[in-house]
KOLVEX-828730 format. One line per 2 residues: their letters; for each residue x, y, z of C-alpha. Coordinates in Angstrom, 3 decimals. Example, Ala and Ser with C-alpha at 12.3 -4.5 7.8 and 13.67 -1.06 7.14 Angstrom:
// residues 2
as> 12.300/-4.500/7.800 ~ 13.670/-1.060/7.140
***
This chain:
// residues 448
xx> 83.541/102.702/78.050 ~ 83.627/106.210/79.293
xx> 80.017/105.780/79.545 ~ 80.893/102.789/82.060
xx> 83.457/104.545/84.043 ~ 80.411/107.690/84.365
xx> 77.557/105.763/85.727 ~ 80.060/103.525/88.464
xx> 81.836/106.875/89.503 ~ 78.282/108.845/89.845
xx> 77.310/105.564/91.994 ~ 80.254/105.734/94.390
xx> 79.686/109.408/94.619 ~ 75.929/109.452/95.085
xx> 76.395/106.375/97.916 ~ 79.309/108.898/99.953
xx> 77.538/112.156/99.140 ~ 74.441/110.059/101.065
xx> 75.896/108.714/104.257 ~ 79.740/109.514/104.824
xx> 80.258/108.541/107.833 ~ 78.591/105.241/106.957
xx> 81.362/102.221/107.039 ~ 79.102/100.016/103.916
xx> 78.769/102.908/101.905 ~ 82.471/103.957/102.002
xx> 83.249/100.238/101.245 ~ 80.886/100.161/98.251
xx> 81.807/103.591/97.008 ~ 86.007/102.078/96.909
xx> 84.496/98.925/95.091 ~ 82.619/101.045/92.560
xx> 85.564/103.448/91.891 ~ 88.283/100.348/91.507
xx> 85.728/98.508/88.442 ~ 85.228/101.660/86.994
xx> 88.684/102.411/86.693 ~ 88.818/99.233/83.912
xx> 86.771/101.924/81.641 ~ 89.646/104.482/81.809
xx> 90.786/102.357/78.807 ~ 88.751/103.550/76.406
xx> 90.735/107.036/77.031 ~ 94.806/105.613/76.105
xx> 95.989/106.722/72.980 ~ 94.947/106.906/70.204
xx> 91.976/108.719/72.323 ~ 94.844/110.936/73.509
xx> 94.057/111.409/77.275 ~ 95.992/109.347/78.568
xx> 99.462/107.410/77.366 ~ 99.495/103.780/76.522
xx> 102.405/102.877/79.018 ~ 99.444/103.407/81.826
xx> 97.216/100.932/80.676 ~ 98.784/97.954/82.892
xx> 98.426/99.725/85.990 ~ 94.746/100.310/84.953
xx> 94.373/96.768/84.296 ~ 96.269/96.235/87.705
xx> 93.983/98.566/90.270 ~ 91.073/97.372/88.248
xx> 91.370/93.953/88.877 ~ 93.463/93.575/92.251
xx> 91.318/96.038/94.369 ~ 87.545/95.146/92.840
xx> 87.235/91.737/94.705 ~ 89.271/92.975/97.295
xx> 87.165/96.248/97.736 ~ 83.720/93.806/97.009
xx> 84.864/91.007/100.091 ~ 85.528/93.432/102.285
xx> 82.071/95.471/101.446 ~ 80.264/92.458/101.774
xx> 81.652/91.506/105.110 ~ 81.211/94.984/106.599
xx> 77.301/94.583/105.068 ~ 76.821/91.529/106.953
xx> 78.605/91.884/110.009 ~ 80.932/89.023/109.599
xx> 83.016/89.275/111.547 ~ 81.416/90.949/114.258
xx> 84.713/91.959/116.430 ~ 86.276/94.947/114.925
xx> 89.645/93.672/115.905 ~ 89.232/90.630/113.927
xx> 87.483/92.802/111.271 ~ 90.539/94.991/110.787
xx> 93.202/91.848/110.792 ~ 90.670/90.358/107.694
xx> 91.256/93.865/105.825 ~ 95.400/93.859/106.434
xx> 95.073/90.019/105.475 ~ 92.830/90.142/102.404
xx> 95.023/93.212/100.981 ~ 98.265/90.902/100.799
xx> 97.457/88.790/97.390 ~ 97.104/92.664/96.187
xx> 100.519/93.780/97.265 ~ 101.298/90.010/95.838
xx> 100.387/91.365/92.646 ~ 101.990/94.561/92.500
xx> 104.928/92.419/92.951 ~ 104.592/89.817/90.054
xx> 103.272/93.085/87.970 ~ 106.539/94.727/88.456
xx> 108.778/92.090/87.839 ~ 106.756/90.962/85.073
xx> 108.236/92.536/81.291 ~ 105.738/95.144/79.730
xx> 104.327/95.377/83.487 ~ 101.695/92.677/82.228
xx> 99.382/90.365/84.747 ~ 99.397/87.182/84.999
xx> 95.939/85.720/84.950 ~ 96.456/82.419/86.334
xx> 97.763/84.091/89.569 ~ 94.804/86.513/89.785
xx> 92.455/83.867/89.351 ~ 93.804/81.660/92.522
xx> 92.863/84.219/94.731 ~ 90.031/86.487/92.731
xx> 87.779/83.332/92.337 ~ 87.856/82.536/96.104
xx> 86.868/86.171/97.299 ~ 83.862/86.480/94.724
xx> 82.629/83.399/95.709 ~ 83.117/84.102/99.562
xx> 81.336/87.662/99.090 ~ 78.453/86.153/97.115
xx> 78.380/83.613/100.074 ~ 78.384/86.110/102.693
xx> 75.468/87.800/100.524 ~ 73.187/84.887/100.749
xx> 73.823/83.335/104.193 ~ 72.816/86.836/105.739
xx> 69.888/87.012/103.930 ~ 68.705/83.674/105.189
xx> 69.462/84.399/108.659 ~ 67.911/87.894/108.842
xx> 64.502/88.180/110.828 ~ 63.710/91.598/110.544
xx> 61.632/91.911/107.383 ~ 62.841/95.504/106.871
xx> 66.238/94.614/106.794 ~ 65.465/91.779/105.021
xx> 63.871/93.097/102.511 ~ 66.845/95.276/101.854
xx> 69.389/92.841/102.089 ~ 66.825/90.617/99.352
xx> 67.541/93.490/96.636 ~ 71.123/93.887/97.660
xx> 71.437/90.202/97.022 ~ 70.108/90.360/93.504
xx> 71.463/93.101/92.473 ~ 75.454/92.269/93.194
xx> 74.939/88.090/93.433 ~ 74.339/87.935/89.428
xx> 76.835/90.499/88.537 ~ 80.237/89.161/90.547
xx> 79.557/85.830/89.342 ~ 79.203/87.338/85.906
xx> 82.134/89.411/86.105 ~ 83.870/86.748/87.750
xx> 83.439/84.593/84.777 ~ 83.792/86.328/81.734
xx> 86.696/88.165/83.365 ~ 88.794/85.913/85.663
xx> 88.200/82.922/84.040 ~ 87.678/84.522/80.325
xx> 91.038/85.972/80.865 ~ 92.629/82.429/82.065
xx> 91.248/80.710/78.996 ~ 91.761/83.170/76.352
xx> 94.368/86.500/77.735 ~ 93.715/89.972/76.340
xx> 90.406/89.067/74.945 ~ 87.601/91.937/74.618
xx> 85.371/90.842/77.792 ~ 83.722/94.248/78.027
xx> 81.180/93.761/75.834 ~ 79.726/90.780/77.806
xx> 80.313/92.538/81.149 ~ 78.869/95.857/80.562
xx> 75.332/93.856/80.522 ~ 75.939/92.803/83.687
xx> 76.690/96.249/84.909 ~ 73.372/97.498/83.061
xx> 71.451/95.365/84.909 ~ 73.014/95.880/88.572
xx> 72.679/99.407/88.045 ~ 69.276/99.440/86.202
xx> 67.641/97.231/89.243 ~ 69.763/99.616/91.835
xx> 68.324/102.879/90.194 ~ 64.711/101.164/90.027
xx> 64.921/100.111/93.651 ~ 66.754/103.234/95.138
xx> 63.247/105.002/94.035 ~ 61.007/102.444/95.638
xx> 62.869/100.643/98.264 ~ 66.115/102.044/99.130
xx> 69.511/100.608/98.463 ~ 72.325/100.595/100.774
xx> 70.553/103.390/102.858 ~ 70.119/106.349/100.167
xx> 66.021/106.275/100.205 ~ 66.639/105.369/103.517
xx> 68.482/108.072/104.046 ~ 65.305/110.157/104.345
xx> 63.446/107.614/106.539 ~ 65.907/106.431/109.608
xx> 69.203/108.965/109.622 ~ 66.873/111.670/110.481
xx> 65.973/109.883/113.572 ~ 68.800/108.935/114.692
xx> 69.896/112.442/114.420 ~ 67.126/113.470/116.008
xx> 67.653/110.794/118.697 ~ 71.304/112.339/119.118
xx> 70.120/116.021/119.753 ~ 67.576/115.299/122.001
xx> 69.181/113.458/124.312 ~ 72.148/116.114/124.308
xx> 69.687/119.055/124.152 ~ 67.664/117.267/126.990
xx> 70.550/117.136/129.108 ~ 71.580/120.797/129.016
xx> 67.554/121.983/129.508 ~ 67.171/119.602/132.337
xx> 70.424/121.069/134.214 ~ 69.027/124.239/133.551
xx> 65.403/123.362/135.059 ~ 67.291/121.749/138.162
xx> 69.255/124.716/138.823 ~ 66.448/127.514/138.891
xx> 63.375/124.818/140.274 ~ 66.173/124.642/142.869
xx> 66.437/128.460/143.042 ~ 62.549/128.808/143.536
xx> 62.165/126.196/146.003 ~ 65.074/127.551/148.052
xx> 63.365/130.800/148.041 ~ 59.830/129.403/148.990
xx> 61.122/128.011/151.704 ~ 63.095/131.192/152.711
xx> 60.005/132.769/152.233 ~ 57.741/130.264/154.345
xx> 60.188/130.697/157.531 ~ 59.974/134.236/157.699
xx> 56.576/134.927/157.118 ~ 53.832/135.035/160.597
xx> 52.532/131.371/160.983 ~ 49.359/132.776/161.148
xx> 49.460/133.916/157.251 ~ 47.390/131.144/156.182
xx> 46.882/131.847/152.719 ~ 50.476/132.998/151.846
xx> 51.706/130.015/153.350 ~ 49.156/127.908/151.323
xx> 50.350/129.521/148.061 ~ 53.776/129.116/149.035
xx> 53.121/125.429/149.655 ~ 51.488/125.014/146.350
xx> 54.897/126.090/145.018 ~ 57.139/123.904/145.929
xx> 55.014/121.153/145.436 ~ 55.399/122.260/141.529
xx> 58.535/122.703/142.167 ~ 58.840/119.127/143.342
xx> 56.754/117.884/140.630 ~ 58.870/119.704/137.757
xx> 61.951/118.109/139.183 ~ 60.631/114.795/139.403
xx> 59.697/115.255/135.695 ~ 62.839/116.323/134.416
xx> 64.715/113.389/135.621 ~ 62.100/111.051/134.295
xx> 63.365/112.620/131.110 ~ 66.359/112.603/131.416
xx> 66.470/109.144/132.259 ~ 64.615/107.739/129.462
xx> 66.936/110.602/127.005 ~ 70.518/110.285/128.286
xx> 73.052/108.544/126.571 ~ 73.687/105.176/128.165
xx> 76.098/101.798/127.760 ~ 74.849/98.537/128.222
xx> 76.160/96.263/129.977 ~ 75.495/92.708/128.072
xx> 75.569/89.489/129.498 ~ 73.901/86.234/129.226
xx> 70.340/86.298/129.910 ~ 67.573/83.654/129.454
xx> 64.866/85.083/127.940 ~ 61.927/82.770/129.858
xx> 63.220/83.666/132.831 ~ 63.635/87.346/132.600
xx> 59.844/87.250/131.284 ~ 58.356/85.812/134.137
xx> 60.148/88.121/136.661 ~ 58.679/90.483/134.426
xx> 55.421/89.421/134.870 ~ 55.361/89.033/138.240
xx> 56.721/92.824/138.517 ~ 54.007/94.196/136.456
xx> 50.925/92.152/137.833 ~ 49.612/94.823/139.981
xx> 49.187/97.009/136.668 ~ 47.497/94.372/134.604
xx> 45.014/93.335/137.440 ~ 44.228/97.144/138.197
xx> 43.763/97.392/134.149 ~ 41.677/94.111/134.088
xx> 44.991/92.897/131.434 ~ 45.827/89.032/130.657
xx> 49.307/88.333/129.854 ~ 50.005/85.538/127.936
xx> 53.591/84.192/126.747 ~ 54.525/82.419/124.840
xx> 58.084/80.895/124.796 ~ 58.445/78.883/121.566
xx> 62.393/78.952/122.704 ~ 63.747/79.606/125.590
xx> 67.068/81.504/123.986 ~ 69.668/82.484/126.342
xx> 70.756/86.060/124.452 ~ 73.790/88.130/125.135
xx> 71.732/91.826/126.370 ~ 71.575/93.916/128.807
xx> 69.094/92.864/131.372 ~ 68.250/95.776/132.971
xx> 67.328/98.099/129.535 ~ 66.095/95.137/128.239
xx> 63.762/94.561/130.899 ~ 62.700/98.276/130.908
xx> 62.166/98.017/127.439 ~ 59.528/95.196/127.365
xx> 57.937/97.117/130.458 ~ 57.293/99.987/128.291
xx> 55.533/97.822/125.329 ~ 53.673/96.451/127.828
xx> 52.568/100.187/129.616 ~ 51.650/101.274/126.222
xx> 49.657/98.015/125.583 ~ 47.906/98.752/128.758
xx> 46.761/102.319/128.120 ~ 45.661/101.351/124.441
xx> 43.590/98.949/126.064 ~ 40.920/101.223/128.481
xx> 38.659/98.281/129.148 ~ 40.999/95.339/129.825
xx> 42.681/93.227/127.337 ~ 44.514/90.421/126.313
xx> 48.586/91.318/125.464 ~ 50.700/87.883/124.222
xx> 54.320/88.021/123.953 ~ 55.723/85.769/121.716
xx> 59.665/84.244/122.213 ~ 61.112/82.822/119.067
xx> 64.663/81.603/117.320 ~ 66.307/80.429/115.004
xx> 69.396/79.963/112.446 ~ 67.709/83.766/111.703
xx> 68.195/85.365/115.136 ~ 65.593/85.695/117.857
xx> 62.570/87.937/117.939 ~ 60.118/89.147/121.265
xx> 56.558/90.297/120.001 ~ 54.431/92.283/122.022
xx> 51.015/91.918/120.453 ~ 47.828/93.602/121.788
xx> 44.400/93.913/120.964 ~ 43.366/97.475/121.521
xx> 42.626/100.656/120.160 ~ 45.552/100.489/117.571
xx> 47.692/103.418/115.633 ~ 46.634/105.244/112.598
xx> 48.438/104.599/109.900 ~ 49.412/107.993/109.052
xx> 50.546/108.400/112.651 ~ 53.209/105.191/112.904
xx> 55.842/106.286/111.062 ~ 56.298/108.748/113.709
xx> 55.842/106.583/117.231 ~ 59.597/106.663/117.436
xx> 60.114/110.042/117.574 ~ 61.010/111.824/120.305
xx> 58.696/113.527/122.188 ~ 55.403/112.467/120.012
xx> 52.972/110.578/121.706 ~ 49.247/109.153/120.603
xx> 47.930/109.369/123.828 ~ 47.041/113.518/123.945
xx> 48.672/115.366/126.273 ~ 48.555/113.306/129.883
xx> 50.333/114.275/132.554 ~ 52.872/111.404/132.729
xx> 53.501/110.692/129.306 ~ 56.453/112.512/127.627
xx> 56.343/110.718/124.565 ~ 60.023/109.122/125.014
xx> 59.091/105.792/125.858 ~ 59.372/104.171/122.261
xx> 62.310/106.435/121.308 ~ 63.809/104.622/124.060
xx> 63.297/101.394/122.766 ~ 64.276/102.015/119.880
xx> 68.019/103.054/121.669 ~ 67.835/100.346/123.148
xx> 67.407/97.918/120.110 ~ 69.655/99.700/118.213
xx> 72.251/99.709/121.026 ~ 71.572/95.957/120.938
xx> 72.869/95.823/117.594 ~ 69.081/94.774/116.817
xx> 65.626/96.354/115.587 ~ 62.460/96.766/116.416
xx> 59.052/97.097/113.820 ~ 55.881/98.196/114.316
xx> 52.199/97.013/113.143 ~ 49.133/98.435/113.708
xx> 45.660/98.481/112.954 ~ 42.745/100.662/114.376
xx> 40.280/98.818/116.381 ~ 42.326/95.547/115.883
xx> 45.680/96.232/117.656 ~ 49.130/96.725/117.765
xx> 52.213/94.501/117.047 ~ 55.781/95.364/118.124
xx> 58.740/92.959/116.902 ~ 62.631/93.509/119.094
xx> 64.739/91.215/116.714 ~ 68.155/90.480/117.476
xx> 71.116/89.201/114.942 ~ 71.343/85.823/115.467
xx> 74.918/86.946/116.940 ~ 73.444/87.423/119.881
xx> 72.016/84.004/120.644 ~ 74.466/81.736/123.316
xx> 72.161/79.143/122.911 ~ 68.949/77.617/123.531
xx> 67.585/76.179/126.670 ~ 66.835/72.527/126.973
xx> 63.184/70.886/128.112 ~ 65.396/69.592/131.028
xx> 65.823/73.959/132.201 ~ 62.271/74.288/132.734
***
């Protein structure tokens, strides 16, 4: 068993050691720690680590907080519920059957636990996180995320209802009778198929880790680093400028090329300024502001406000509304968000074009595609299109790079996500999903 208690406790550790500050990880590190504790058995006398008159309260934390810590875990995984007031009232609620417990344990002789208690309410939250499990997975669009939430699934689906059996109602049938046996194969397997898909997928964020934290991070000093540079720029451009101008007024008007120079500095001046905010606009830290928007709608105002573009670039813009979703957004960054997939569709497309954007939802959530048909990404260079600062278009004189890293704030703001396909010479593909949360409702044929 020590073997047992090893493997869960090097799990929980390896999950907090990965993300700490990350609410699912701290959840599934607390339900890994509470079933290993059921291993610390294996150490009572006559081992001679630790006294007999303990082993209750092992039996006690081991099976009073492992649902407990496993519901809550799998409602912070999937979002349900999405208020954190209401989140925090589920936690105080769901703990009470455990203080319950502790009760009937202490005014039970020899300390023991009664099984038929523990199975009323241990049943009911293995069954409700198993639930919460599967209906995510079916309602998740992003096929990232999806894919993630697919192994999660497999991995912990088989094992509670294992555990739940051969434990809980093992224990109701037949009390004190050796279940371990049985249930350590269902721990082999949830942690063989975790350690096998940690390497090649990424489970609960820790190959992950390595793929999206850094950018977020990155995200995070930017926008603060961008901040202070830009207040310094603004302050000295400010400085020179002044001092051109000084410079201009008491110089003879009839010092043609001094004055000429001097003009051709503050119109750098002017033109670093003007750059700087463009950055920091599309860097700072913002709030949205989320209310009900229809998504048809806000597409063909859109459309109208980026005609000119598409006619000077020879562009067709098709949508495609295949529902007309009213979503719960911020209009305004959502707006300037589609405007910049559609710029960048426009640029990769130096001979005219064709971009379609695609509306779609569901049970799943809703999705907005913004698919093009020109030049396309290398593959070695999209992993890194939402990075600050990096651009595939060279080094042109309007483009900072911070247009996608942008949307992805946005998105991720949202609550949401956005994915990216690309292939040379074919085109490019960008998905915005949102939970399906953030759906109202969908229009009827008779909102047209």
């Amino acid at each position: 068993m020590i073997y047992y208690v090893v493997a869960l406790w090097s799990a929980a550790a390896v999950l907090l050691f990965n993300q700490p500050r990350s609410e699912v990880n701290r959840w599934a590190a607390f339900f890994l720690w509470s079933a290993g504790i059921g291993g610390l058995t294996d150490l009572l006398v006559p081992a001679g680590f630790i006294a007999a008159r303990y082993e209750p309260w092992i039996q006690y934390l081991n099976h009073t907080l492992t649902p407990y810590g496993v519901l809550i875990f799998c409602m912070v995984y999937t979002r349900r519920p999405e208020n954190h007031k209401r989140m925090r009232d589920f936690k105080i609620g769901l703990f009470l059957p455990v203080l319950a417990m502790l009760a009937q344990v202490l005014l039970t002789e020899a300390y023991r636990i009664h099984y038929g208690w523990l199975f009323v309410w241990t049943v009911p939250y293995y069954v409700a996180a198993c639930a919460l499990l599967i209906r995510a997975l079916s309602h998740e669009m992003n096929p990232q995320k999806r894919k993630g939430m697919w192994i999660t699934t497999w991995i912990m689906v088989p094992t509670l209802l294992g555990v739940m059996l051969l434990i809980n109602v093992g224990n109701l049938i037949s009390p004190g009778y050796d279940s371990f046996r049985y249930v350590s194969l269902f721990i082999l397997y949830s942690l063989g198929v975790a350690v096998i898909c940690t390497f090649v997928y990424g489970v609960l964020g820790v190959r992950l880790k390595f793929e999206r934290d850094p950018l977020d991070r990155t995200m995070q000093a930017v926008s603060s680093g961008t901040s202070m540079l830009n207040h310094s720029i603004k302050n000295e451009i400010g400085k020179i400028a002044m001092s051109a101008e000084n410079v201009k007024r008491l110089l003879p008007q009839d010092n043609g090329v001094a004055i000429e120079q001097l003009e051709v500095i503050a119109n750098s001046s002017e033109h670093l300024l003007a750059m700087a905010g463009r950055m920091q606009q599309q860097m700072k830290a913002f709030k949205l502001v989320e209310q009900p928007v229809r998504m048809d709608q806000l597409l063909a105002e859109l459309q109208l406000r980026e005609q000119d573009l598409l006619r000077r670039h020879e562009v067709e813009m098709n949508v495609i509304c295949r529902q007309r979703p009213w979503l719960l957004a911020d209009a305004v960054h959502l707006k300037e968000t589609i405007s910049n997939l559609i710029r960048n569709s426009v640029e990769a497309m130096p001979e005219g074009g064709l971009i379609t954007i695609t509306v779609t939802a569901g049970r799943k959530g809703a999705a907005i595609t913004v698919k093009d048909n020109g030049t396309g990404i290398p593959s070695a260079q999209q992993e890194l299109v939402f990075e600050p600062f990096y651009s595939t278009k060279g080094h042109k004189k309007d483009n900072f790079g911070l247009g996608l890293s942008y949307v992805y704030n946005v998105m991720k703001k949202s609550g949401g996500s956005v994915s990216l396909e690309s292939r040379e010479s074919v085109g490019t593909e960008i998905s915005l999903y949102f939970p399906r949360s953030k759906i109202i409702r969908l229009s009827g044929r008779e909102e047209a």
